[in-house]
C-alpha positions in Angstrom: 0.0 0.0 0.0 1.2 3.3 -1.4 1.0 6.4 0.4 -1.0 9.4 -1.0 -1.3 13.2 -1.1 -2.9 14.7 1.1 -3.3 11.8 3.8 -2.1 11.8 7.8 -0.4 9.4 7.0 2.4 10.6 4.3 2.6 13.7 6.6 3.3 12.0 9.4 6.3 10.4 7.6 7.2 13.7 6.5 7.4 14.7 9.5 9.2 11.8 10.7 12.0 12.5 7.9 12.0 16.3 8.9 12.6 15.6 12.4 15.4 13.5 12.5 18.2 16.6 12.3 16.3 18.0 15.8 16.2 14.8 17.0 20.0 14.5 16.6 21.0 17.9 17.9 18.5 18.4 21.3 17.9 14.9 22.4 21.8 14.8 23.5 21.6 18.6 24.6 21.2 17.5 27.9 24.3 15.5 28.8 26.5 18.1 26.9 28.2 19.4 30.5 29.0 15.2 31.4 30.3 14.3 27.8 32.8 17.2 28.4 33.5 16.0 32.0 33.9 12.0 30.8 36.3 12.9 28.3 38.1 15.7 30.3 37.5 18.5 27.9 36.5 22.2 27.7 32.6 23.1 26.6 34.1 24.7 23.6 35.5 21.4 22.3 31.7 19.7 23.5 29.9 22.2 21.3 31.9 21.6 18.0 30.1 18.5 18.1 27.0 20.6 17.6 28.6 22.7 14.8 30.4 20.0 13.1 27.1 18.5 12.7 25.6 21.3 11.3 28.5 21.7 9.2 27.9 18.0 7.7 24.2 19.3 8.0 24.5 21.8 5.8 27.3 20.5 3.0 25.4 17.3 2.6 22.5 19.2 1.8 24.1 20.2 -1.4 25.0 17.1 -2.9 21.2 15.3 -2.3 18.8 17.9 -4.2 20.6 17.6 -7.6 20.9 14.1 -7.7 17.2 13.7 -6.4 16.2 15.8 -9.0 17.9 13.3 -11.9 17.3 10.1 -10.1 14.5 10.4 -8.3 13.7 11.3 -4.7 13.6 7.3 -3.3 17.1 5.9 -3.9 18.7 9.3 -2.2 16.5 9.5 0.8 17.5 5.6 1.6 21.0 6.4 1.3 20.6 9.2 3.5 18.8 7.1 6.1 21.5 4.3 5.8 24.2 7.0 6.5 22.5 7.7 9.4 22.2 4.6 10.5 25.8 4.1 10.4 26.5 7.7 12.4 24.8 7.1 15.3 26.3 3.4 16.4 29.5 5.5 15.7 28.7 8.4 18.6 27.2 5.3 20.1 31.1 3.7 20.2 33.1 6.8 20.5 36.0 6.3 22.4 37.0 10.6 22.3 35.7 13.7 21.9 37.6 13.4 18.4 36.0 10.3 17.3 32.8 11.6 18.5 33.0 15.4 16.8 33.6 13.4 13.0 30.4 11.1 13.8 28.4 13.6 14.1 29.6 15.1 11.3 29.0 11.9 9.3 25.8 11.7 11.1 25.2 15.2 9.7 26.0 14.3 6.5 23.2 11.3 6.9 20.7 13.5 8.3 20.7 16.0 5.4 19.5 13.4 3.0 15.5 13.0 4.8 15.2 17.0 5.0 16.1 17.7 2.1 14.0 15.2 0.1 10.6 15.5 2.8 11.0 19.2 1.3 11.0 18.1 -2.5 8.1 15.3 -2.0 6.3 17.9 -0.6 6.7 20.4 -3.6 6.4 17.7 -6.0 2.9 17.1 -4.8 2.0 20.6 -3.4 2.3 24.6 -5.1 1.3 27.8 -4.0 0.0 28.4 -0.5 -0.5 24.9 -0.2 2.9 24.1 0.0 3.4 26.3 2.8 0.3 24.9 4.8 1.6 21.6 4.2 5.2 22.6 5.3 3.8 24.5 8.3 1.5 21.2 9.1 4.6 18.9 8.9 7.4 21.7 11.3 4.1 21.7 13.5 4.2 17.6 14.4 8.4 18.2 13.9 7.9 20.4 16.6 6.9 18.1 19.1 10.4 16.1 18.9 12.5 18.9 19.9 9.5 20.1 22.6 9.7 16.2 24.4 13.8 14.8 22.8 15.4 17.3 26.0 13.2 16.0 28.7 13.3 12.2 26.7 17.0 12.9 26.3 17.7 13.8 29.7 16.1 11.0 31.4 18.0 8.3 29.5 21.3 10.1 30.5 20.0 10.0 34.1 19.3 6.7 33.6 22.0 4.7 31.0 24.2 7.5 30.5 24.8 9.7 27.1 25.6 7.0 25.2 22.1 5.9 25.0 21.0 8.9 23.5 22.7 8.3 20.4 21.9 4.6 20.1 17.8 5.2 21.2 17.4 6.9 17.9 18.6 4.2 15.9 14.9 2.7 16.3 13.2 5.8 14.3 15.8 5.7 11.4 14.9 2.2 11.1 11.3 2.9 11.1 11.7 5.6 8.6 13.9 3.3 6.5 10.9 0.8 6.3 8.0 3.0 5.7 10.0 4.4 2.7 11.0 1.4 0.9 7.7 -0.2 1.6 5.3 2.8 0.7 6.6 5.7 -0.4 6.2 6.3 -4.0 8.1 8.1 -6.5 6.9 11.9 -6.6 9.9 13.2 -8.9 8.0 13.5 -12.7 10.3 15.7 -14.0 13.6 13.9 -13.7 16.6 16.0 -15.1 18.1 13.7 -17.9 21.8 15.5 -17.9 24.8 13.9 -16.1 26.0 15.3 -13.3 29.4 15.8 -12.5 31.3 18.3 -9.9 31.3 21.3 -12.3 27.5 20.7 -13.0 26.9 21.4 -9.0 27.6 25.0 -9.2 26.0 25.6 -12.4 22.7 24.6 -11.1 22.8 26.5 -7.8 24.2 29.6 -10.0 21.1 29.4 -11.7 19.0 29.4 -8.8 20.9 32.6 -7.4 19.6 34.6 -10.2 16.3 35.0 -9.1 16.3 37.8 -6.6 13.2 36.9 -4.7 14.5 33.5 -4.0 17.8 35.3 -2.4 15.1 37.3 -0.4 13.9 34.0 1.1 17.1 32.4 1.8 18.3 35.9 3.4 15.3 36.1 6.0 15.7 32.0 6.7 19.3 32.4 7.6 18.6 35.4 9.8 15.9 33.4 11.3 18.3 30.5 12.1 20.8 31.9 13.3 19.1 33.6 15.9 17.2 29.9 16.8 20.9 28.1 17.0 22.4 30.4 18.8 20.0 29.5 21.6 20.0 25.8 20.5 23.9 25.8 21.0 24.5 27.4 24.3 21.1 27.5 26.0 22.1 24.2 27.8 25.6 25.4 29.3 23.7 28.9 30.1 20.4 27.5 31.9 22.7 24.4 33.7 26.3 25.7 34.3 25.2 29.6 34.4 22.3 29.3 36.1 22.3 25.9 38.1 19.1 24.1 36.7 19.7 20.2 36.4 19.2 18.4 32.9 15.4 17.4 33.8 14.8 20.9 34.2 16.6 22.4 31.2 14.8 19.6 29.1 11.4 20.8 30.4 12.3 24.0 29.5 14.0 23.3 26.1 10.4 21.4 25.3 8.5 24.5 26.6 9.6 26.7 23.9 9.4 24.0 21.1 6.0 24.1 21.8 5.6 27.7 21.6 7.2 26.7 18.0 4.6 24.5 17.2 2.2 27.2 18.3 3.0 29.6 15.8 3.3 26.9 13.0 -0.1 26.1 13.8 -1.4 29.8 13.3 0.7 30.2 10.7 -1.4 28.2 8.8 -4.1 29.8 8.9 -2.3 33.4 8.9 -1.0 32.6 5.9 -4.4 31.0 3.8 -5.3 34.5 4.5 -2.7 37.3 4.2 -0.2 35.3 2.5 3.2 34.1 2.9 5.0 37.3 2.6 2.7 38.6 5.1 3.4 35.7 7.4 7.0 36.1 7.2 6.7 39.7 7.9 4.8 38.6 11.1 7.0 36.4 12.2 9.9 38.4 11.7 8.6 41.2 14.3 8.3 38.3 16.6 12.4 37.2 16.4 13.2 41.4 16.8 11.1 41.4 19.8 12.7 38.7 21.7 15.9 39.5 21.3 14.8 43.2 22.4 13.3 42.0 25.2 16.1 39.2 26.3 18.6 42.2 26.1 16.4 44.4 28.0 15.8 42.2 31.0 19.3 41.5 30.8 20.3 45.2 30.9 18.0 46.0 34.0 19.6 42.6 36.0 16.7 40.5 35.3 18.3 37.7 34.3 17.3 34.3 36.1 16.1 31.4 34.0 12.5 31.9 34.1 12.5 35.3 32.3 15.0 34.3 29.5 13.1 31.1 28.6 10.2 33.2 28.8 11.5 35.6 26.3 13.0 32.6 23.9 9.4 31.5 23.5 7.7 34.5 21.8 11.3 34.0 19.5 10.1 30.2 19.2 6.9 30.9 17.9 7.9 33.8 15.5 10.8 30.5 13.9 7.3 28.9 13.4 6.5 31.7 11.2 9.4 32.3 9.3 10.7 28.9 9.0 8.2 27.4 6.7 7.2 30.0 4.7 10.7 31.3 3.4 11.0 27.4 2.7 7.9 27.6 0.9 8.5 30.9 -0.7 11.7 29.6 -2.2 10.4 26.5 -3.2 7.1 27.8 -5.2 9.8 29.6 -7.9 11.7 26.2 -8.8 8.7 23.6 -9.9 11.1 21.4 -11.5 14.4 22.3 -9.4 12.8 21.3 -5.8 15.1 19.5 -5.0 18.1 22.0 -5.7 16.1 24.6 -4.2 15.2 22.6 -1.0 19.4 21.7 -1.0 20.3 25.5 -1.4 18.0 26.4 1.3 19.0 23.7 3.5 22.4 24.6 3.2 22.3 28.2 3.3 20.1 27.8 6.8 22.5 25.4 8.5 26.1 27.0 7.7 24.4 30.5 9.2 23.3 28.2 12.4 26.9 26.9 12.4 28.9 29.8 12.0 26.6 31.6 14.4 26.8 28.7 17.4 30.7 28.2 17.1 30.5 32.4 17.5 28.4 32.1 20.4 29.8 29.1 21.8 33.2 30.5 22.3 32.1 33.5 23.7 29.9 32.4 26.1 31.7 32.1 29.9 29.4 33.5 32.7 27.0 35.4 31.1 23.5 34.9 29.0 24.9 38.0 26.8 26.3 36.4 24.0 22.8 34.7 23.1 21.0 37.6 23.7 22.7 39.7 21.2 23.1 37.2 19.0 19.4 36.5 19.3 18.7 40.5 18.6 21.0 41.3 15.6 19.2 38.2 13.7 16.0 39.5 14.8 16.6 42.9 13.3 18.3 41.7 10.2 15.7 39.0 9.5 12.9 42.3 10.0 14.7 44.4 7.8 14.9 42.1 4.8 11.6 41.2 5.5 9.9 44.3 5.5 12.0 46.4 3.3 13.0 43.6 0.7 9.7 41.4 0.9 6.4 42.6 -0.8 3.5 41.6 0.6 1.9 42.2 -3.3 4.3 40.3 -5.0 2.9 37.5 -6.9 2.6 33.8 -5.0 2.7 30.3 -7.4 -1.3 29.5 -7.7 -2.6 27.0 -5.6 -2.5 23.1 -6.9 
């Protein structure tokens, strides 16, 4: 049995494919301070396992979308899966910080492969507004997985150590792995006949490059990221080592503000059958400018315990739930036949922004929230301002399908 458009039951694997790069990064967030005390290093060494990943993330994300787009979507997205597969019995095994910083990067490498392709099956079978609502439906259930992996994450550290962190997710790569060789169809119709070679790589994303609105939407979802990671990468040293919270604690926290995510991807939705996705963007954008204003502020005034910094990364959270999908989608509804180098560029262009913007923060955080916060703030105002003076809300969106 096939799955088909427009079912709970392909989005649900959607969302399963979408959420194993979240998975991978905050279900281990938690025993970041003990992996650095079992192998005797420093928390900058710890969190280059969180940017190397991203750094596979991101350059993997390159290399799937073109060859999807000539060979079809199924054979990349099980190579992805197997990758991952092999990644996380690595970090599973690793014997150093070393061994376990190129794992993840493998692992990475793996994980781009399921995000990229969800992105293309979606925009193989969706256009126009829809594509957004049925991005916005899937980061919604992909929300839950970073709102429960912290709290899930940090009780199997309590209880078997970090280790089993890495090897518990094996059982969801393997379910993936089954659901798409057993019922996920082809959805690539327009299969690129060329060869592809190394020099055909950059001609392709070249091409993509020309079209000025697309840079638009890649702009305002880097901005967007970066703000997001450079919570993502320090928030457990700041809220545990900073402020004293235990790992159950930071997990309930961490899941807090995914669920303020899944919040605004939820009205999202409905925002944008109605204004639009540039509107929706625009939106969201004033929500990321207005956390970071307010994280600085209570900052500034000596307000800084715990509580009132989570509390100001949620209204963040729910603006990403804004942004997020409908740059995606924006970016996606001006390459019909390309999804799948236009899901790769995006991908990439998102994560290297998160990766250079957490190995900033992550060196420069010591004592202090401050790094975060102004990180958080300059992202917010950069992702406003290409929103709001680059985006038009008039200009024309891909019909519905």
């Amino acid at each position: 049995m096939q799955l088909k458009p427009d079912t709970m039951a392909l989005t649900l694997l959607l969302a399963l494919l979408t959420s194993l790069g979240p998975l991978a990064t905050d279900m281990y967030l938690p025993s970041l301070p003990a992996i650095a005390a079992d192998f005797g290093t420093s928390i900058s060494s710890v969190q280059l396992t969180l940017s190397l990943f991203l750094i596979g993330f991101a350059s993997g994300q390159l290399i799937y979308g073109p060859i999807a787009d000539r060979c079809g979507r199924r054979p990349v997205l099980i190579t992805g899966l197997g990758i991952v597969l092999i990644a996380n019995l690595a970090c599973t095994l690793s014997p150093s910080i070393d061994v376990l910083m190129w794992s993840r990067f493998l692992q990475g490498i793996g994980t781009a492969g399921p995000i990229v392709l969800a992105r293309s099956v979606i925009r193989d079978l969706y256009s126009g507004r829809r594509t957004g609502e049925e991005l916005a439906k899937v980061a919604a259930l992909m929300g839950f997985v970073p709102a429960v992996a912290p709290t899930l994450g940090s009780l199997i550290h309590v209880a078997f150590g970090w280790r089993m962190t890495f090897l518990s997710q094996t059982a969801l790569v393997i379910l993936a792995l089954l659901v798409v060789v057993l019922a996920l169809p082809e959805t690539n119709r327009h299969k690129h006949p060329e060869p592809l070679s190394l020099l055909s790589f950059p001609k392709i994303y070249m091409g993509l490059t020309q079209n000025r609105r697309y840079l638009i939407y890649v702009a305002g979802l880097c901005f967007a990221y970066a703000g997001l990671f450079s919570f993502i990468s320090v928030s457990s040293f700041v809220l545990q080592s900073i402020y004293g919270w235990s790992p159950l604690a930071f997990g309930v926290a961490f899941g807090v503000c995914s669920l303020a995510y899944v919040a605004g991807t939820w009205l999202s939705r409905g925002y944008a059958r109605n204004r639009g996705i540039n509107a929706t963007i625009r939106a969201g954008s004033l929500m990321l400018f207005a956390s970071g204003a307010v994280m600085v502020a209570l900052l500034a005034t000596g307000i800084d315990d715990p509580y009132s910094i989570t509390a100001a990364m949620m209204i963040n959270m729910a603006g990403i739930g804004f942004t997020l999908p409908h740059n995606v989608a924006g970016g996606l509804s001006l390459f019909p036949e390309r999804a799948g180098a236009a899901s790769s560029l995006l991908g990439f262009s998102q994560m290297a922004s998160g990766a250079i913007v957490g190995i900033l923060v992550g060196y420069a955080t010591t004592d202090s929230a401050w790094p975060m916060a102004i990180a958080i703030l300059i992202s917010g105002l950069l992702a406003t301002f290409v929103s709001w003076r680059l985006l038009s809300v008039n200009a024309p969106e891909a019909s519905p399908g």
